[in-house]
BAMARBA-386650 format. One record per residue: residue in one letter; z, x, y of N, C-alpha, C in turn. Coordinates in steps of 0.05 Angstrom, whole numbers, padded with zeros to 5 digits, m for minus. Layout:
R,A,Z,X,Y,Z,X,Y,Z,X,Y
...
! end
This chain:
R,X,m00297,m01550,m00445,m00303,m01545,m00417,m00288,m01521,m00406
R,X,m00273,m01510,m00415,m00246,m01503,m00409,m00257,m01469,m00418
R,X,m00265,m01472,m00438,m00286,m01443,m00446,m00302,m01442,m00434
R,X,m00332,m01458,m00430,m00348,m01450,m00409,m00337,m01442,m00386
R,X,m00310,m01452,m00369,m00303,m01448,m00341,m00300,m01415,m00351
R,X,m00275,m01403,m00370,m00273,m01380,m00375,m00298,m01368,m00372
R,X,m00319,m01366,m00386,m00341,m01356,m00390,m00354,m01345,m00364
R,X,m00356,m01361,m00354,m00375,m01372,m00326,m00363,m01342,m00303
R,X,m00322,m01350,m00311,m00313,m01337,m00286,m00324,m01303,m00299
R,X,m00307,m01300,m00325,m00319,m01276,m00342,m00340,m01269,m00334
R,X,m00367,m01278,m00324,m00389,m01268,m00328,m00393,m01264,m00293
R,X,m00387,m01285,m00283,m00376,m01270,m00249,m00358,m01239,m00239
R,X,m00346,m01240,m00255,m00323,m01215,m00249,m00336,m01193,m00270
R,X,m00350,m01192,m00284,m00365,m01181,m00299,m00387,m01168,m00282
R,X,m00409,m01189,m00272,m00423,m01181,m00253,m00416,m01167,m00221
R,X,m00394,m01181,m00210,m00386,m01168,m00190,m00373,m01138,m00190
R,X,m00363,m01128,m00214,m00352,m01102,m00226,m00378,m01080,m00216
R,X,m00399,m01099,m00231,m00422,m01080,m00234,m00440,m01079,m00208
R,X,m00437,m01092,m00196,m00460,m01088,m00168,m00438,m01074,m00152
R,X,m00403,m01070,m00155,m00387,m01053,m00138,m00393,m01027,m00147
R,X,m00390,m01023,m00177,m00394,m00995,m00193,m00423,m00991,m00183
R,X,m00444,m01002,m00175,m00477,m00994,m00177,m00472,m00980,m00148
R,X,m00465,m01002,m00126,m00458,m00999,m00100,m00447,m00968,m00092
R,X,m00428,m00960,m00107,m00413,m00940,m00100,m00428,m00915,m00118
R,X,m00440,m00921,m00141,m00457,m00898,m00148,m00478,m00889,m00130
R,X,m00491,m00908,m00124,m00507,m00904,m00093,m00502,m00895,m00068
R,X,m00479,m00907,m00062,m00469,m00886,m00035,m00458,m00859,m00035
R,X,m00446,m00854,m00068,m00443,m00826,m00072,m00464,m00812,m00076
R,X,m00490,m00820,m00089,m00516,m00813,m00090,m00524,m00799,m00058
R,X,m00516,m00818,m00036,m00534,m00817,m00014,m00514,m00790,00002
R,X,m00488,m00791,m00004,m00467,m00764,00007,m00480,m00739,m00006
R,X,m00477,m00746,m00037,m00487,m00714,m00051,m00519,m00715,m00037
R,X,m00546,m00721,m00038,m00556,m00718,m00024,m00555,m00707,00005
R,X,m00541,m00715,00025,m00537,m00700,00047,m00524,m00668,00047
R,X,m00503,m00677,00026,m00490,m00648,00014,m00515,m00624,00006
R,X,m00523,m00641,m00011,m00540,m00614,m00019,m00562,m00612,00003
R,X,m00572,m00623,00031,m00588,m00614,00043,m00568,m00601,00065
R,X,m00546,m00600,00072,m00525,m00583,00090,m00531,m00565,00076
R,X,m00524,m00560,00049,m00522,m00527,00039,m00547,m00514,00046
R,X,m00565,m00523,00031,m00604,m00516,00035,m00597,m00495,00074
R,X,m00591,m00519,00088,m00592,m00507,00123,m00570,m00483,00124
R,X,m00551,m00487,00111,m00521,m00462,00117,m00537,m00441,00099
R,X,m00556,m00445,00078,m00557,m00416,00050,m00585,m00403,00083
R,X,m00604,m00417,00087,m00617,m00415,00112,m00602,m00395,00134
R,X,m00574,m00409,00145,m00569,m00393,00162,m00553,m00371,00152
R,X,m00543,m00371,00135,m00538,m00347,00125,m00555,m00322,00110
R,X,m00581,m00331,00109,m00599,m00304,00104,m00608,m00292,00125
R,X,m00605,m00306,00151,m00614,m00303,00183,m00594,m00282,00194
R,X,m00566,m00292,00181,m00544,m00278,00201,m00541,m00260,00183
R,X,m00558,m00250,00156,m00549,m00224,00152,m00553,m00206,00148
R,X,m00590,m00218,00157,m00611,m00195,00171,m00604,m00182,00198
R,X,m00589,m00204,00211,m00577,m00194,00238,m00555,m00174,00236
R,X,m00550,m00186,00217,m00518,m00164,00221,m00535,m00137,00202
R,X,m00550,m00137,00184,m00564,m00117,00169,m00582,m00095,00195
R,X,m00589,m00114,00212,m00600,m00095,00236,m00584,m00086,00253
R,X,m00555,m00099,00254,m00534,m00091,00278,m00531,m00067,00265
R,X,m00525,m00061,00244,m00510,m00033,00239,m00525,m00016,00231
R,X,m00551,m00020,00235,m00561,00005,00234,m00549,00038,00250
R,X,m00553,00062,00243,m00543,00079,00267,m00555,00075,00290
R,X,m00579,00073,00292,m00584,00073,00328,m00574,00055,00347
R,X,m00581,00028,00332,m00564,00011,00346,m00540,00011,00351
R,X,m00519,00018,00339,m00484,00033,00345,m00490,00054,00365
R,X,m00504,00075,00363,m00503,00086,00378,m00517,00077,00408
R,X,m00541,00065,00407,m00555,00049,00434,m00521,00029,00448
R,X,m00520,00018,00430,m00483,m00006,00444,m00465,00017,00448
R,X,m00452,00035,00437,m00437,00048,00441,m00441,00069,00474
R,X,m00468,00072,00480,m00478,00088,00506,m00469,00067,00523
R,X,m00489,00038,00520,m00486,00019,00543,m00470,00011,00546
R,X,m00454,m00003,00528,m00425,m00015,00534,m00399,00001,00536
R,X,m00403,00018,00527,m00371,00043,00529,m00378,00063,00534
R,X,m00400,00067,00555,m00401,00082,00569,m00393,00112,00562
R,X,m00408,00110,00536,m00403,00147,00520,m00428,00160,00521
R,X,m00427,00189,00522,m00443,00203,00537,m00455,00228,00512
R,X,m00464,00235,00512,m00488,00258,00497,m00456,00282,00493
R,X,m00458,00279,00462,m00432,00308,00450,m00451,00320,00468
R,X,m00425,00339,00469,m00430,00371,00484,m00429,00388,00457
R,X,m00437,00418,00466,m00430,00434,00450,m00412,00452,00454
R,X,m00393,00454,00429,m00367,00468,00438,m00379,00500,00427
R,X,m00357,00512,00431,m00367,00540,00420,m00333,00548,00418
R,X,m00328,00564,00396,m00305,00572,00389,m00310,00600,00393
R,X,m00286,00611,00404,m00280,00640,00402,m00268,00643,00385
R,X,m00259,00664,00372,m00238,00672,00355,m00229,00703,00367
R,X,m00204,00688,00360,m00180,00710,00378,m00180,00732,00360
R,X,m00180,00749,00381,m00171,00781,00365,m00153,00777,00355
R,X,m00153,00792,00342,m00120,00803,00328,m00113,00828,00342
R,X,m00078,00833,00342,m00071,00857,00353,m00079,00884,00332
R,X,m00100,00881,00317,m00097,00905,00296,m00078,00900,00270
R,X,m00061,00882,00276,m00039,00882,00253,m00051,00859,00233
R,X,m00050,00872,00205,m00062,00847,00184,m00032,00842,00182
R,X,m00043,00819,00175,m00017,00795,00167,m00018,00797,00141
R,X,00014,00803,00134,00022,00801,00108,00012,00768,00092
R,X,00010,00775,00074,00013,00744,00053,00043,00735,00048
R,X,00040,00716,00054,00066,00702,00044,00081,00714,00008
R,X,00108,00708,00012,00114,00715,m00022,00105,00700,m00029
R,X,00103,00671,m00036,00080,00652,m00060,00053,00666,m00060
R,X,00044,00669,m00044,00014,00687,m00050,00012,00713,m00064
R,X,00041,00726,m00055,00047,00749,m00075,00051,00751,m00105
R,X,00064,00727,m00109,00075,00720,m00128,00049,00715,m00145
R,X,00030,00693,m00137,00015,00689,m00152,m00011,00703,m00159
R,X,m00002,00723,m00137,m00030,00748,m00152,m00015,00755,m00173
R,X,00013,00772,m00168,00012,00785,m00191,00011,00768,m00220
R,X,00023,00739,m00218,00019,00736,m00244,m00013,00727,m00247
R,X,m00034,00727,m00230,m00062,00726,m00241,m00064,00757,m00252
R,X,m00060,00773,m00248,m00058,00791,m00262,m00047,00799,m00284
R,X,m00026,00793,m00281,m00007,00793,m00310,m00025,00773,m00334
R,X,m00038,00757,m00328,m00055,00736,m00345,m00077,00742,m00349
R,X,m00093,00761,m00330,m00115,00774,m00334,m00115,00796,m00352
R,X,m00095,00812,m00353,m00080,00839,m00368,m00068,00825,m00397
R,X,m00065,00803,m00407,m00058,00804,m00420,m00087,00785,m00437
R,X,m00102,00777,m00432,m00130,00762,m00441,m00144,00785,m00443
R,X,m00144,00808,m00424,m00160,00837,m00437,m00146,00848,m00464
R,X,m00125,00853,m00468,m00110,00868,m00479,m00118,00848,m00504
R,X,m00112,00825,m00509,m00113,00810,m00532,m00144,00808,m00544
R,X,m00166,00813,m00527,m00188,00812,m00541,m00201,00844,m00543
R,X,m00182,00863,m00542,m00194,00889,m00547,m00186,00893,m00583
! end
């Protein structure tokens, strides 16, 4: 009798294991489900917001917001003068001196070697 009682409870705690384990496979079933239909709506709003933002930055539109809201106005056109000089050329610095003559010195010596 004493084995059947074992048995009996065995096959109770046995069964109750498994309708907790079934139970909880199911309600994680029913989360991942919602999970994967949240993503479906966020992948949704994210191809929305980035056509929007793909149209925000176009140039005209920067430039259309940039008129209306900060109140910036049509470039002008500049025009540069350039200053006379008093007649006097400006020396070259010694490094500029320097480095003609040795382009020379390297030029004079690449002639000289292939004559």
């Amino acid at each position: 009798m004493r084995w059947l009682l074992s048995i009996v409870i065995f096959a109770f705690l046995w069964g109750g294991m498994e309708v907790y384990y079934n139970t909880t496979l199911v309600r994680n079933s029913y989360a991942v489900q919602r999970l994967e239909s949240r993503i479906e709506t966020i992948e949704k709003e994210n191809g929305s917001l980035k056509r929007k933002i793909s149209s925000h930055l176009s140039l005209r539109e920067l430039e259309d917001y940039a008129r209306k809201e900060l109140n910036l106005i049509e470039p002008k056109a500049v025009r540069y003068i350039k200053k006379e000089s008093d007649g006097k050329k400006e020396s070259p610095s010694s490094w500029i001196k320097i480095w003609n003559r040795l382009k020379e010195l390297v030029r004079g010596d690449i002639f000289e070697q292939t004559e």
